[in-house]
N, C-alpha and C positions, 0 to 999 in steps of 0.2 A: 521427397521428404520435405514435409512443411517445419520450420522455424518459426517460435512465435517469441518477443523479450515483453514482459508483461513488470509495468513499473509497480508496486505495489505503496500507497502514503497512509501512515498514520498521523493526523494533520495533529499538532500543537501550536499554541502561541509561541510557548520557552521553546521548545524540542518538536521539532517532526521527522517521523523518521520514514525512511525509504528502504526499497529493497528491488533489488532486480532480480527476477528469475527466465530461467530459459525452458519453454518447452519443446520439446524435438523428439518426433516420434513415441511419443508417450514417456518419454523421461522426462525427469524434472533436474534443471540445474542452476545451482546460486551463481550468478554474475556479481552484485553487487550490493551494499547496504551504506548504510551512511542516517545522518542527523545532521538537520538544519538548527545549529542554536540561535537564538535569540535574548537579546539580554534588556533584562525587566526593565534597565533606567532608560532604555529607549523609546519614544513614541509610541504608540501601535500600530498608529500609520508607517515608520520603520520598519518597526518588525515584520509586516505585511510583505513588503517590499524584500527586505530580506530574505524572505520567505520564499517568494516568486523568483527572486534571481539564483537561488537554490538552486528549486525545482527545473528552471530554466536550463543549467548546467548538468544539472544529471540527464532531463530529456535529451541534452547532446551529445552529452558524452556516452552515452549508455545506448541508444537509437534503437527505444524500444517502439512494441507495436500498437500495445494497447498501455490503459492504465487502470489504476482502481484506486479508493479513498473510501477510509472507512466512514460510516455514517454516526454522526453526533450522536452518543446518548444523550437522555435527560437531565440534566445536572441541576442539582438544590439549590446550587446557587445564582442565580441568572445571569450575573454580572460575569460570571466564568465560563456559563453555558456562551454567551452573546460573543466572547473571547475565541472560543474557540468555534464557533459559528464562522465567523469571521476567518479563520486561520482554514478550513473548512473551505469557505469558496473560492480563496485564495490560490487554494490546491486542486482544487476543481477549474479554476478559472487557468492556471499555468500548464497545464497539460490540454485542458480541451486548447486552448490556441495554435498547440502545435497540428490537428486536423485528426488527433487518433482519436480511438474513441477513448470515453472513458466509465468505467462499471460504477458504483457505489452500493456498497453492502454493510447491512446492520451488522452489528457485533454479534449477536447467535447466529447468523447466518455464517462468519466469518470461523465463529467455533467450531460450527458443525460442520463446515467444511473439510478443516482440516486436520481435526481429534474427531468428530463424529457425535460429538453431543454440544449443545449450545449451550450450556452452562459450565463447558469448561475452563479452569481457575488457569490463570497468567504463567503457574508452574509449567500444567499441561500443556500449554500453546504453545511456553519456548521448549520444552521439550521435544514434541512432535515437529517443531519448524527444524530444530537439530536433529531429530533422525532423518527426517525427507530431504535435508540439505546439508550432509556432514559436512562441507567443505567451508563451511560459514566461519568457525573457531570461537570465539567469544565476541558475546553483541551485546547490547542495551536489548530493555525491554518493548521499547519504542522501534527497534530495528527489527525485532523477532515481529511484531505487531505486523508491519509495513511488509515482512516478507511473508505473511500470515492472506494479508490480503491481497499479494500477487498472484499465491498458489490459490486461495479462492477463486477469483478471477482466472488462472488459465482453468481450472475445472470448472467453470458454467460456461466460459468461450468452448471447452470440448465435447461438453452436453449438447449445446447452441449447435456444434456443426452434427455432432453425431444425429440428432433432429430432422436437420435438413440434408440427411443422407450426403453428406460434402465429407473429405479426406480430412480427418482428424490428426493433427500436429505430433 
């Protein structure tokens, strides 16, 4: 019986949020969620840092196997898109260090993963992340996100193995 902890980041400069889930033998189960705040009269280079020692402390505490981070939309504003660009490799940068891997997925893909269509609205996302993980109780939006793109991620690591004919978690 394979075991997989798949970290899940929805990056923010203010808020990133996190989630851990567990897949085992084709069930799916919530380990953990959480948000990194950061506060606006801070630096950016701060908050950066803050951001990293976060993520740092969940990858230990949590001793997951892979990760995933969702991918930047395009945002009107650039000086916000560039913000959270930034918050962005941040999160990519603090997990790849630790040697797992790590996935990155657009936002309809993250939809369609886990409601089935990619143009699902923010209701249906924490809805459906609250039926596949009753045990969550109440979360930010930001945690529902993060735990959105865990469960995406363990479903293309189960495709990934079913592919190459390998025992599926």
């Amino acid at each position: 019986m394979s075991i997989t902890r798949v970290l899940g980041i929805d990056p923010g400069l203010h808020r990133t949020g996190w989630g851990v889930v567990e897949f085992r033998s084709g069930l799916l189960r919530f380990i953990g969620c959480g948000l990194i705040k950061t506060k606006p009269v801070e630096t950016t280079a701060k908050r950066l840092v803050q951001i990293d020692a976060g993520l740092a402390d969940v990858l230990r505490d949590y001793g997951v196997d892979e990760a995933a981070v969702e991918e930047t939309f395009v945002n009107q504003n650039p000086a916000s898109a560039l913000k959270l660009g930034q918050a962005r490799g941040v999160c990519l940068m603090s997990a790849a260090r630790t040697g797992i891997d790590v996935g990155e997925y657009a936002p309809t893909v993250i939809k369609k993963s886990v409601v089935g269509t990619g143009r699902a609205s923010k209701d249906q996302m924490g809805m459906m992340v609250k039926t596949l993980l009753p045990a969550i109780g109440k979360i930010s939006e930001d945690e529902a996100d993060a735990l959105a793109v865990a469960i995406c991620h363990g479903h293309h690591i189960q495709s990934r193995l079913i592919a190459h004919n390998k025992q599926v978690f």
